[in-house]
C-alpha positions in Angstrom: 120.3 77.5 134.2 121.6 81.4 134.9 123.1 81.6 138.1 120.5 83.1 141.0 122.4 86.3 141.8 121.9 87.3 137.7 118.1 86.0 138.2 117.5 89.0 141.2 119.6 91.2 139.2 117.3 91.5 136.2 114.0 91.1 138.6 115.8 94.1 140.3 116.0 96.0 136.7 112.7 95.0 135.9 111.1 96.4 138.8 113.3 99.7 138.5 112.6 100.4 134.9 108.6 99.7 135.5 108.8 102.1 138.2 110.4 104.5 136.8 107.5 103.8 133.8 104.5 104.1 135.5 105.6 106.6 139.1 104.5 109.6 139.8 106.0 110.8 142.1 109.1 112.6 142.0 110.5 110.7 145.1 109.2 107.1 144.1 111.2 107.9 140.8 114.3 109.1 142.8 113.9 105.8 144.5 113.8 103.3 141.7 116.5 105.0 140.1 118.7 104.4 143.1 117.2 100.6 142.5 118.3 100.5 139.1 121.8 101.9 140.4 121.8 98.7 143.0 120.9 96.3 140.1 123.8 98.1 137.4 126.5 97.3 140.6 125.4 94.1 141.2 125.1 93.0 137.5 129.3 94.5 137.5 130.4 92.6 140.0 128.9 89.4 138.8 130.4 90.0 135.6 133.6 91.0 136.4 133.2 94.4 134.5 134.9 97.1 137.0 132.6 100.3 136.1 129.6 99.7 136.9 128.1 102.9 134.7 128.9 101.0 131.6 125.7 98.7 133.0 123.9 101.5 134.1 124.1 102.9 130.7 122.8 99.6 129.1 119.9 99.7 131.5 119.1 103.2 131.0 118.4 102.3 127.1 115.4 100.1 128.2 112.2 102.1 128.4 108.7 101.3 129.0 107.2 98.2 130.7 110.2 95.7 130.9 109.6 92.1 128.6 111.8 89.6 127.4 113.7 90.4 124.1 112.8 87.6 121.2 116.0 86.1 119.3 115.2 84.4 116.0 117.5 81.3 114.3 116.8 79.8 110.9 117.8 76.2 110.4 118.3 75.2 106.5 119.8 71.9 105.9 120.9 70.3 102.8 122.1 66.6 102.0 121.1 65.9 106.0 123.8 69.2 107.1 122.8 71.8 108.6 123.5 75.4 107.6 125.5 77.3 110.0 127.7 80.7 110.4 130.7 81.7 111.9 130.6 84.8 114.2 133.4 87.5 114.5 133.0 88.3 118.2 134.3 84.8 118.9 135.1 82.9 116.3 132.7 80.4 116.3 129.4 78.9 115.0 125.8 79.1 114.7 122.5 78.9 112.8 121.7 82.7 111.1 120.0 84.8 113.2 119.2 87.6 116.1 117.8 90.0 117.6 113.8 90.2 116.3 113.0 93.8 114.8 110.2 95.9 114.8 108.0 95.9 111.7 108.5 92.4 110.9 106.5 88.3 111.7 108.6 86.5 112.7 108.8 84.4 109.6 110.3 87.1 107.6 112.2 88.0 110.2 114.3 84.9 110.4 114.3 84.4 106.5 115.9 88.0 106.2 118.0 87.5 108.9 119.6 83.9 107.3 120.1 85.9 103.7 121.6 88.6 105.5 124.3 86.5 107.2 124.8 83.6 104.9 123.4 84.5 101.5 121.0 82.0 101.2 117.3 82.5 100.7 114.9 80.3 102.4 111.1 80.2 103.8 110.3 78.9 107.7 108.4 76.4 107.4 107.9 75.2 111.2 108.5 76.5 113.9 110.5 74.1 116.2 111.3 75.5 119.5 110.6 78.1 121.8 113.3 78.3 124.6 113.8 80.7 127.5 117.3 81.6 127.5 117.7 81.6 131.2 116.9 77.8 131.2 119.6 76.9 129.0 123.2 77.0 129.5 123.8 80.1 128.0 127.2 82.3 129.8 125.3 85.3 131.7 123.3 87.8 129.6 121.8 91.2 130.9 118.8 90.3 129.0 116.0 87.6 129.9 115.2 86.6 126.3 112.7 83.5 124.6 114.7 81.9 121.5 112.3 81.2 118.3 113.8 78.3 116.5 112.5 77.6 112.5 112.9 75.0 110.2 113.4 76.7 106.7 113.5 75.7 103.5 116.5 76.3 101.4 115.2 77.9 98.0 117.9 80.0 96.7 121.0 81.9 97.0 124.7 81.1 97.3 127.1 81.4 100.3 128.2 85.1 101.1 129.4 86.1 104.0 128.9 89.7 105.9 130.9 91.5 108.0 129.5 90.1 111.6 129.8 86.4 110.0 132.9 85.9 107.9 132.4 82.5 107.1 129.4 80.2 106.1 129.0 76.7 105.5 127.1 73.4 105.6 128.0 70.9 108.5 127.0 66.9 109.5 125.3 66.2 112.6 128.2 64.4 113.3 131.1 66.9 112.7 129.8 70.7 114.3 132.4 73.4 114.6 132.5 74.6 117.8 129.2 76.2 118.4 128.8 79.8 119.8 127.2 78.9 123.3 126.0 82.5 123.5 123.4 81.8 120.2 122.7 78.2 120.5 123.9 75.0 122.4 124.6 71.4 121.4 120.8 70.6 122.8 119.0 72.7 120.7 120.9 72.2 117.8 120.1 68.4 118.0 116.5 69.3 118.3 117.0 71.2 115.0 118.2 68.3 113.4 115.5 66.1 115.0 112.9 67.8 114.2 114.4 68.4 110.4 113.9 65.0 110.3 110.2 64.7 111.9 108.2 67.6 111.0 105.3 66.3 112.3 106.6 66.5 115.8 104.8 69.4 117.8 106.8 72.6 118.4 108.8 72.1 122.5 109.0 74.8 124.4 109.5 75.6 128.5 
């Protein structure tokens, strides 16, 4: 669960940036831009970041009616291990995956995504989870985001690792690398493995 101070401070953004969507008004603008401002402090100080205009300028980027962002994650297994990559921001690991695009369902969106940042080609062929990020243990995120979790099937490829994930491989449930808490958590990757293992089970979800 996300700390309460970041909760108000994205309800906060969220009610600037629809203002500033939908007002009139050159003062009601003026306004929710000075609400944004509140939200870009508080969101600093929470953080820890010491300029505040570095969040304001993050915020600023949204436009339009504010939603949560969608995250995709592939999980292919093979001989019972589960396919995972390792990050460069931190050094550690995760099933393939990202930020959904434009364009796209979201079945070829995560099967482009995992032969993008493994090499391997695969098809989803259930969808397994649908978390909110804010209910997970997740470190603080500016963004309130839902997490799409497949089970794919591997059909191709070889390993081949990109610039953002230097390193893939295949891993036992009982021997993970340490995971990268900001993409996925030890929960949800035993759900992947569980419901690898029982694709009949219905889809969870919050």
């Amino acid at each position: 669960m996300e700390p309460q101070w970041l909760s108000w401070t994205k309800r906060l953004q969220a009610i600037a940036q629809n203002g500033l969507t939908y007002a009139k008004d050159y003062y009601d603008k003026e306004r929710y831009e000075q609400l944004r401002q509140v939200a870009s402090e508080m969101m600093a100080a929470g953080t820890g970041i010491e300029d505040s205009q570095k969040v304001l300028d993050l915020f600023r980027q949204e436009h339009g009616y504010c939603t949560p962002k969608v995250e995709v994650r592939g999980a292919a297994f093979r001989n019972g291990e589960i396919l995972l990559v390792r990050e460069r921001d931190d050094g550690c690991w995760t099933p393939p995956g990202g930020w959904a695009d434009l364009g796209e369902p979201p079945s070829a969106m995560v099967a482009r995504e995992v032969k993008e940042e493994s090499g391997y080609e695969v098809v989803a062929r259930k969808l397994a989870a649908v978390f909110d990020r804010t209910k997970h243990p997740h470190p603080p995120s500016p963004n309130h985001a839902y997490k799409l979790l497949f089970i794919c099937e591997l059909i191709g490829g070889e390993a081949k690792p990109s610039y953002e994930t230097p390193e893939v491989g295949f891993f036992p449930r009982h021997a993970l690398p340490q995971l990268s808490i900001a993409r996925i958590t030890g929960y949800q990757i035993e759900q992947l493995f569980e419901h690898a293992a029982h694709p009949e089970w219905p889809t969870v979800f919050d």
